[in-house]
KEFIKOL-367478 format. One record per residue (C-alpha): residue in three letters; residue number from 1; x, y, z. Coordinates in Angstrom, 3 decimals. Example, Ala and Ser with C-alpha at 12.3 -4.5 7.8 and 13.67 -1.06 7.14 Angstrom:
<rs>
["ALA",1,[12.300,-4.500,7.800]]
["SER",2,[13.670,-1.060,7.140]]
</rs>
This chain:
<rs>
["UNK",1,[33.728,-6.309,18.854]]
["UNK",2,[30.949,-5.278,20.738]]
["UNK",3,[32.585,-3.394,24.279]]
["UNK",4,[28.732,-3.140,25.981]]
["UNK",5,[27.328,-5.469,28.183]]
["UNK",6,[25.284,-7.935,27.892]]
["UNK",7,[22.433,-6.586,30.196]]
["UNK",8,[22.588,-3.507,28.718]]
["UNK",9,[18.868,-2.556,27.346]]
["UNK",10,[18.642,-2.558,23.463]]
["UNK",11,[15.014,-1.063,21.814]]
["UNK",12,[14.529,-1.123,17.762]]
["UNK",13,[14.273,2.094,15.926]]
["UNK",14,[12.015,0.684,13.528]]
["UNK",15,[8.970,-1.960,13.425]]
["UNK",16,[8.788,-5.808,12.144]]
["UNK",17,[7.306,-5.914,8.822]]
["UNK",18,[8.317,-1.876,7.585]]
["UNK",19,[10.424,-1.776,4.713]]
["UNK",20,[13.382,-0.357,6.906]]
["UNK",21,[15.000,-3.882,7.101]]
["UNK",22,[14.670,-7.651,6.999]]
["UNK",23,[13.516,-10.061,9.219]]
["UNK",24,[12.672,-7.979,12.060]]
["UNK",25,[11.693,-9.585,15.602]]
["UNK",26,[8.016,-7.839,17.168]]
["UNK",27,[9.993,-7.414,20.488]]
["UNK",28,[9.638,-4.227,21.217]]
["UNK",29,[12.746,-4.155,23.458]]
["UNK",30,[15.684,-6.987,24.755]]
["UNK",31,[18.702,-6.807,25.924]]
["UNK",32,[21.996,-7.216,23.803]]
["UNK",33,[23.122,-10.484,25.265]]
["UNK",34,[20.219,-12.079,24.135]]
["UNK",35,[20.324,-10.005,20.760]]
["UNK",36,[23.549,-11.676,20.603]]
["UNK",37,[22.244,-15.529,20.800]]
["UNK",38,[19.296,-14.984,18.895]]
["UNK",39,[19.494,-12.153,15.940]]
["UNK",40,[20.820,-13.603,12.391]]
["UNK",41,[23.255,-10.594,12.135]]
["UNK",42,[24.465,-10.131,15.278]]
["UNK",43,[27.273,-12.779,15.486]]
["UNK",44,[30.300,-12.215,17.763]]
["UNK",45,[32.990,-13.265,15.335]]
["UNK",46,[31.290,-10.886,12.276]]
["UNK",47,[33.216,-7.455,11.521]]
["UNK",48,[30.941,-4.526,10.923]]
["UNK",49,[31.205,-4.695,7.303]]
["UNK",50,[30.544,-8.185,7.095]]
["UNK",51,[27.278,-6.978,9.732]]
["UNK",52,[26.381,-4.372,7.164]]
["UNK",53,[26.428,-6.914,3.972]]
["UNK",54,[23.905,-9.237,6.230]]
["UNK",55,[21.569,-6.710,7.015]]
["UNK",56,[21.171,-5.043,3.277]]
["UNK",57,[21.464,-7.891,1.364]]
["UNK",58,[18.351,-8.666,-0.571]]
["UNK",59,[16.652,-5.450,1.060]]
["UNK",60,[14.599,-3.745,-2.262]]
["UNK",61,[15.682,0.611,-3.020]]
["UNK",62,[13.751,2.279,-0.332]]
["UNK",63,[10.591,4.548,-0.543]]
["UNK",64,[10.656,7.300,-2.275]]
["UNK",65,[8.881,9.206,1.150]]
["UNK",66,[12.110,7.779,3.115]]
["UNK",67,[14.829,10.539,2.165]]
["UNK",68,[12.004,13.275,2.273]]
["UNK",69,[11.519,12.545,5.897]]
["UNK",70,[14.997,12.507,6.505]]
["UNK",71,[15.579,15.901,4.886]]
["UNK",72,[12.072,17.462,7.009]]
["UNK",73,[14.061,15.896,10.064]]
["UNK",74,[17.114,17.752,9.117]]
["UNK",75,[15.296,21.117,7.845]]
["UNK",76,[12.058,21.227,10.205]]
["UNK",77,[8.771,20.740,10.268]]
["UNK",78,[5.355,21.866,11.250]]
["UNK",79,[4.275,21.080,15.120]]
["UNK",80,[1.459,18.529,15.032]]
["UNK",81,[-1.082,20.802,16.783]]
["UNK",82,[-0.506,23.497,14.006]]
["UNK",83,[-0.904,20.470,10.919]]
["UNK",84,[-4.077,18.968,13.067]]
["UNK",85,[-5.629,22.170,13.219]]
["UNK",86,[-5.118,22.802,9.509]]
["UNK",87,[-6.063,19.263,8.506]]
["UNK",88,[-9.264,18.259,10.525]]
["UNK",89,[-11.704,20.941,9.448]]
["UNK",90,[-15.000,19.729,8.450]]
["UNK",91,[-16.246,20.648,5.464]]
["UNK",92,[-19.393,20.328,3.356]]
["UNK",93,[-20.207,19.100,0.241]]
["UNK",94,[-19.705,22.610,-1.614]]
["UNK",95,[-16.109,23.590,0.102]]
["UNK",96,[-14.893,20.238,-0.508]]
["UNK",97,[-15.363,20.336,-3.854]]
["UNK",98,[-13.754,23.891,-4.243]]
["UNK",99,[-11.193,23.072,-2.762]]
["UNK",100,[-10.464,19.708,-4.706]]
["UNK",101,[-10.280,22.140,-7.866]]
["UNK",102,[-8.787,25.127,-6.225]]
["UNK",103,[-5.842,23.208,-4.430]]
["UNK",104,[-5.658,20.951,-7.182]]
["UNK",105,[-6.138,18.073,-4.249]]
["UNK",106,[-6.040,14.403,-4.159]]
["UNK",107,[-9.259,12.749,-2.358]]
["UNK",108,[-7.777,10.375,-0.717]]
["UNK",109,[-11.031,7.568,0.949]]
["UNK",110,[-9.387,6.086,3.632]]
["UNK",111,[-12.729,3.574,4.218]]
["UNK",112,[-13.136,-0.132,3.854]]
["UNK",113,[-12.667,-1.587,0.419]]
["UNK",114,[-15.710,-2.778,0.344]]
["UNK",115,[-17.392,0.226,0.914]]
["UNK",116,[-15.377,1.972,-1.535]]
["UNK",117,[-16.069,-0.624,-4.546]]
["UNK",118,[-19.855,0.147,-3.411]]
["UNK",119,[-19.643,3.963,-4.014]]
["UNK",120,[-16.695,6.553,-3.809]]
["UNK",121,[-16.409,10.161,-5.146]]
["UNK",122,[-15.696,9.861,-8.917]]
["UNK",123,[-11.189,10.172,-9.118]]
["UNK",124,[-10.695,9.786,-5.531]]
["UNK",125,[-8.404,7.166,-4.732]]
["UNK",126,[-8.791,4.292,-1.837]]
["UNK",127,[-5.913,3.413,0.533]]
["UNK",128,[-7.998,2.221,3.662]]
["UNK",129,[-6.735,2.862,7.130]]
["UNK",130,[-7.390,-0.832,8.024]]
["UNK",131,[-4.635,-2.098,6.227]]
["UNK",132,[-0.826,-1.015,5.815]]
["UNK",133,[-2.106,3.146,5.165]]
["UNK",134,[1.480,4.804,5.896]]
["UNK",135,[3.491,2.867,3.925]]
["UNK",136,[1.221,2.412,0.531]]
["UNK",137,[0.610,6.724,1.021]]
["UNK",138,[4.078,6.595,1.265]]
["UNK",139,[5.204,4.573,-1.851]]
["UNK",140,[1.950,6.185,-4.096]]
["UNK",141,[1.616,9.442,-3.506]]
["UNK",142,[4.468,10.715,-5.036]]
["UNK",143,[5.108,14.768,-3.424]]
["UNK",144,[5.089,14.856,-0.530]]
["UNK",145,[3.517,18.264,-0.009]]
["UNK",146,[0.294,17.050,-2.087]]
["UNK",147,[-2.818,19.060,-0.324]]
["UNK",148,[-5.200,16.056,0.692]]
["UNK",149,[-8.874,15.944,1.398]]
["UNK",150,[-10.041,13.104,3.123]]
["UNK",151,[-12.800,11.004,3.292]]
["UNK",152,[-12.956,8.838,6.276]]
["UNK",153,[-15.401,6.519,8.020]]
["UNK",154,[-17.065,8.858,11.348]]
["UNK",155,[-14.527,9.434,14.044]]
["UNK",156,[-11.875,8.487,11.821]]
["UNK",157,[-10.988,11.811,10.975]]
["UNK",158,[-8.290,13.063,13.464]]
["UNK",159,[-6.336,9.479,13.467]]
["UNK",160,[-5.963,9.831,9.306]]
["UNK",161,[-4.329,13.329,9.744]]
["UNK",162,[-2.444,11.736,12.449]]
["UNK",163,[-0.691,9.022,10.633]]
["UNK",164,[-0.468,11.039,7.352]]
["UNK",165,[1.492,13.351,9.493]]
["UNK",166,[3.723,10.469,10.915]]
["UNK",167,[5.048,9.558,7.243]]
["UNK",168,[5.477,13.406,6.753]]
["UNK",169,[1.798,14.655,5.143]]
["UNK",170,[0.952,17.043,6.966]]
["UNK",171,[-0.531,19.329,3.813]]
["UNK",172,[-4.706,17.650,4.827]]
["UNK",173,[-6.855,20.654,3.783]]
["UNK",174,[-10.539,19.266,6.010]]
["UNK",175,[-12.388,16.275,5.838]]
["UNK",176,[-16.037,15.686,4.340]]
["UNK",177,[-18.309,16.264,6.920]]
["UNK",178,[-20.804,13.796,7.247]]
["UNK",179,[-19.201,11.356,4.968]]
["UNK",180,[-20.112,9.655,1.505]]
["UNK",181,[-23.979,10.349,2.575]]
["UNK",182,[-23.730,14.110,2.416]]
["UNK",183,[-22.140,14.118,-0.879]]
["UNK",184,[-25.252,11.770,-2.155]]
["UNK",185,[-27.425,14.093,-0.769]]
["UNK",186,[-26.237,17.058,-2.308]]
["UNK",187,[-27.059,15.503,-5.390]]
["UNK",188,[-23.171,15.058,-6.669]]
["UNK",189,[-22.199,12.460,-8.408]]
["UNK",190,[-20.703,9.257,-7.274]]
["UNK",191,[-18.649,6.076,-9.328]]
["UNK",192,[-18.349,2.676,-8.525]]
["UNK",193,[-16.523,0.030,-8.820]]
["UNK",194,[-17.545,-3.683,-9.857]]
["UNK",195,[-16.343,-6.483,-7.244]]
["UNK",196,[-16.972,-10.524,-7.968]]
["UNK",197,[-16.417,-13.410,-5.482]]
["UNK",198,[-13.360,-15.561,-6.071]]
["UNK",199,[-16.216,-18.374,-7.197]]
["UNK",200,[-17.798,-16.014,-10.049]]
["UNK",201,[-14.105,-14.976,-11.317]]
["UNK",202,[-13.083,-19.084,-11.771]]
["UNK",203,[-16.374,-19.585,-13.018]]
["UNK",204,[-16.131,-17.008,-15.632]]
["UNK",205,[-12.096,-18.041,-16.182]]
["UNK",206,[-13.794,-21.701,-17.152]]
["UNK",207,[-16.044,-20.240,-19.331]]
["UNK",208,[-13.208,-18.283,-20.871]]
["UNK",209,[-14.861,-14.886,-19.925]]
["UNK",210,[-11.984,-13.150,-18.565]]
["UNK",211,[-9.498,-11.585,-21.171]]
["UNK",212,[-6.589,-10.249,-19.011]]
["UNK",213,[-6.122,-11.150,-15.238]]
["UNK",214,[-3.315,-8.181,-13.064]]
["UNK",215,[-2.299,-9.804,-10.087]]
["UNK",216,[-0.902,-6.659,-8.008]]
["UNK",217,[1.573,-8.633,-5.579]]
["UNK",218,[4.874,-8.917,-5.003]]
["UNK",219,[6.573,-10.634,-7.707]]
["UNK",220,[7.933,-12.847,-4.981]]
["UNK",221,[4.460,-13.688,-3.906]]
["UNK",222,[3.601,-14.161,-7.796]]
["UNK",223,[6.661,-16.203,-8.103]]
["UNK",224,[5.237,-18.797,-5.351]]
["UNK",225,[2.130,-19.095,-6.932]]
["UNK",226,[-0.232,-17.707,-9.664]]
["UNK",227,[-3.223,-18.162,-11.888]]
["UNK",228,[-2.093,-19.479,-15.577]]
["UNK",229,[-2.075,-16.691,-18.053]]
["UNK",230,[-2.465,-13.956,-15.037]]
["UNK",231,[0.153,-11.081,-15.344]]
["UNK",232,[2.138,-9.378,-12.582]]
["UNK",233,[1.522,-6.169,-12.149]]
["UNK",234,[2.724,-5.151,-9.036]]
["UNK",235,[1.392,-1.967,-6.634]]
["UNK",236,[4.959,-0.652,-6.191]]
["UNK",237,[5.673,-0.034,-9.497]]
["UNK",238,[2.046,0.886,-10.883]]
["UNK",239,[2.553,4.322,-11.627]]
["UNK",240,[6.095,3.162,-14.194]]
["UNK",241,[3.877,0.761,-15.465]]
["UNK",242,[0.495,2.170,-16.221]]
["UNK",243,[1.549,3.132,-19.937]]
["UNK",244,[1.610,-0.849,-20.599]]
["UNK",245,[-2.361,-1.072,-20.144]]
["UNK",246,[-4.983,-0.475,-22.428]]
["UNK",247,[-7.801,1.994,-21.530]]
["UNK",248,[-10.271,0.080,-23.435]]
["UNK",249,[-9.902,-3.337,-22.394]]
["UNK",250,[-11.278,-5.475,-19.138]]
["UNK",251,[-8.742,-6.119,-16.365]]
["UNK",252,[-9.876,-8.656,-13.747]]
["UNK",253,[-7.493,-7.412,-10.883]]
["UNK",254,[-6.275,-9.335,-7.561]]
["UNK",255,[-3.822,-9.219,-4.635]]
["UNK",256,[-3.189,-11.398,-1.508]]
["UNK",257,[-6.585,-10.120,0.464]]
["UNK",258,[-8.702,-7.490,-1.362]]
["UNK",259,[-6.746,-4.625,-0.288]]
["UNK",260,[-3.942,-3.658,-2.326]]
["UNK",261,[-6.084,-4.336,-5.119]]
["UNK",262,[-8.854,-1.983,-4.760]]
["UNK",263,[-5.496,0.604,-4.350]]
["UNK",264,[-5.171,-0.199,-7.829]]
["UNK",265,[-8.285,-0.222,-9.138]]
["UNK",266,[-9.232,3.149,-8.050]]
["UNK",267,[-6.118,4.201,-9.166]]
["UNK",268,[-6.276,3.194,-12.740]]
["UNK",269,[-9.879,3.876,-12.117]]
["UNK",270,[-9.174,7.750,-11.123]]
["UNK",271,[-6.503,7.933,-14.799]]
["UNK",272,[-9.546,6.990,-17.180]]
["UNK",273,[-9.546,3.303,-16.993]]
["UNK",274,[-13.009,2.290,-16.832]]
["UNK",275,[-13.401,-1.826,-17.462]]
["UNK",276,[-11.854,-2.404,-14.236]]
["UNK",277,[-12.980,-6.124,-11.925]]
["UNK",278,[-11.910,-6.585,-8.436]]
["UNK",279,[-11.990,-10.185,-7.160]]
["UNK",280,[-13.123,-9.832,-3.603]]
["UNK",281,[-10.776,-11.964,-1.385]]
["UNK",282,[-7.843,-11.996,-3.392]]
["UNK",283,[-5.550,-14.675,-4.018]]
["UNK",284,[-6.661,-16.091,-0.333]]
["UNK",285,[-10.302,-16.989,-1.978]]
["UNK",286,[-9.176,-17.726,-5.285]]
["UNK",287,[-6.661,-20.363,-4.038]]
["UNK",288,[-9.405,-22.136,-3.109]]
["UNK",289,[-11.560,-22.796,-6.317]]
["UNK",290,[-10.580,-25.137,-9.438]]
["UNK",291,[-9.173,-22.070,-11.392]]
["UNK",292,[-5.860,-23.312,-13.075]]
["UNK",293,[-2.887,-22.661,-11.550]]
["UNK",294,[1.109,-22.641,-11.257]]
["UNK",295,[2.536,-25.443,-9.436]]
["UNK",296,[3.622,-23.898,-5.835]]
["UNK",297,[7.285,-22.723,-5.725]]
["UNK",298,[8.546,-22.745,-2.086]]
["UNK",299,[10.058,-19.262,-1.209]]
["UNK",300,[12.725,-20.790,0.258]]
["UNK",301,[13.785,-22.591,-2.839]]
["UNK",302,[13.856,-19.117,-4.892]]
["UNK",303,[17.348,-18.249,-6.501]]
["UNK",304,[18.323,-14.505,-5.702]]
["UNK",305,[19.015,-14.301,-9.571]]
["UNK",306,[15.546,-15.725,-9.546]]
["UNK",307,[13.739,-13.090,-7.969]]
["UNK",308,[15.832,-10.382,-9.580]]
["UNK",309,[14.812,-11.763,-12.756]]
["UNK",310,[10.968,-11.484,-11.865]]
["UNK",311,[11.728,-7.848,-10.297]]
["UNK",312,[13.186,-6.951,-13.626]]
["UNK",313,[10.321,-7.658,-15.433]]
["UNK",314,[8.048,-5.553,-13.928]]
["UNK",315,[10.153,-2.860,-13.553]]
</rs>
């Protein structure tokens, strides 16, 4: 029984697409009688338990940053003037480097993937702020309190420590002044890392060139579709499932779009893997050539036991 009235303004406490629920509207506010006509769990005759079952059901063990930021709600935290102070120093070649060893910090290059395949600082790892940043810092950098130096496209800076901060990393130690340039022109060293077209990965495929193929989505998305003989090895669960690879072979490596696998890649990349190909375009460009493939599974069509069964797998 829901006692309020219908005109009574209702406004979401989390976004569509986060990992805080399922099948979120983009409204950003409504009111609750419309709520009531047009949101799956929000049925008049439902009890609240029977409300809580349709709202959890199916939803996968939250992110590992979730209870942290509950507990920094509950214990306190610094302001954000104090952790953008801290964070968006600028720093040259020399202190960022000292401070990568002192602070034993992650470089975290928050550019496009394209740029980062092209040249990055060798075991810095990519999670670009033009696609979902928060959430993938969120489910791969594992402590939360990790000191972070940042390498970020010019004028970028201040809007990286800013959404750090809003998933609760607020430990940024500076950013490299002058970007990926400065660090060339100090003479340091930089790594790479190899990127083919969709067209050059099927050609190779045909030509039986390509050994083992990790396609990082969801096993869901894998489910649907997939190259034959490609293997699932999804983002979410890379760092559980690292110890499966070996460090000497070639891994031809794909998501939906390009970005999620160039996460990986410089992942393994940054842990000593060093045969590492990124198909540019992802599953989106490789869909379209004559490389052999599943038949197409409708979503919709996928068992629960199904999907738990593909979960499992990778697990």
């Amino acid at each position: 029984i829901m006692p309020l009235a219908d005109e009574v303004i209702v406004y979401p406490n989390h976004g569509a697409g986060s990992a805080c629920g399922k099948n979120m509207s983009k409204e950003t506010f409504d009111t609750l009688g419309h709520q009531k006509e047009v949101n799956y769990a929000l049925r008049a005759d439902m009890s609240e338990d029977e409300f809580v079952k349709e709202v959890i059901t199916g939803l996968k063990t939250p992110p590992q940053y979730f209870p942290k930021n509950a507990m920094m709600n509950k214990s306190g935290y610094d302001s954000f003037d104090e952790v953008l102070e801290r964070g968006a120093i600028p720093l040259n070649p020399e202190q960022f480097e000292n401070l990568a060893e002192q602070e034993e910090a992650l470089v975290l290059d928050v550019r496009t993937q394209e740029d980062f395949a092209k040249e990055h600082i060798p075991n810095s790892i990519f999670i670009g702020l033009n696609g979902s940043f928060a959430p993938w810092v969120g489910a791969l950098i594992m402590d939360i309190k990790q000191p972070i130096l940042i390498v970020a496209p010019e004028g970028k800076e201040e809007e990286t420590v800013t959404r750090l901060s809003r998933v609760g990393y607020d430990n940024t130690l500076g950013y490299l002044e002058g970007g990926l340039e400065t660090w060339k022109n100090s003479g340091r060293e930089i790594d790479s890392i190899k990127s083919i077209s969709a067209e050059k990965f099927a050609e190779k495929i045909k030509m039986s060139k390509v050994e083992t193929i990790l396609d990082v989505r969801k096993p869901t998305e894998f489910l649907a579709h997939h190259l034959m003989n490609a293997t699932n090895f999804p983002l979410d669960y890379i760092n559980n499932n690292m110890n499966k690879l070996n460090r000497y072979d070639t891994y031809f490596i794909h998501c939906a779009g390009g970005y999620l696998s160039m996460i990986a890649a410089s992942i393994l990349r940054a842990r000593g893997f060093e045969n590492l190909v990124d198909v540019a375009g992802g599953w989106k460009e490789i869909e379209e050539t004559d490389a052999p493939k599943t038949n197409y599974m409708c979503p919709s069509k996928m068992t629960q036991e199904t999907i738990d069964e593909a979960v499992e797998a990778v697990i």
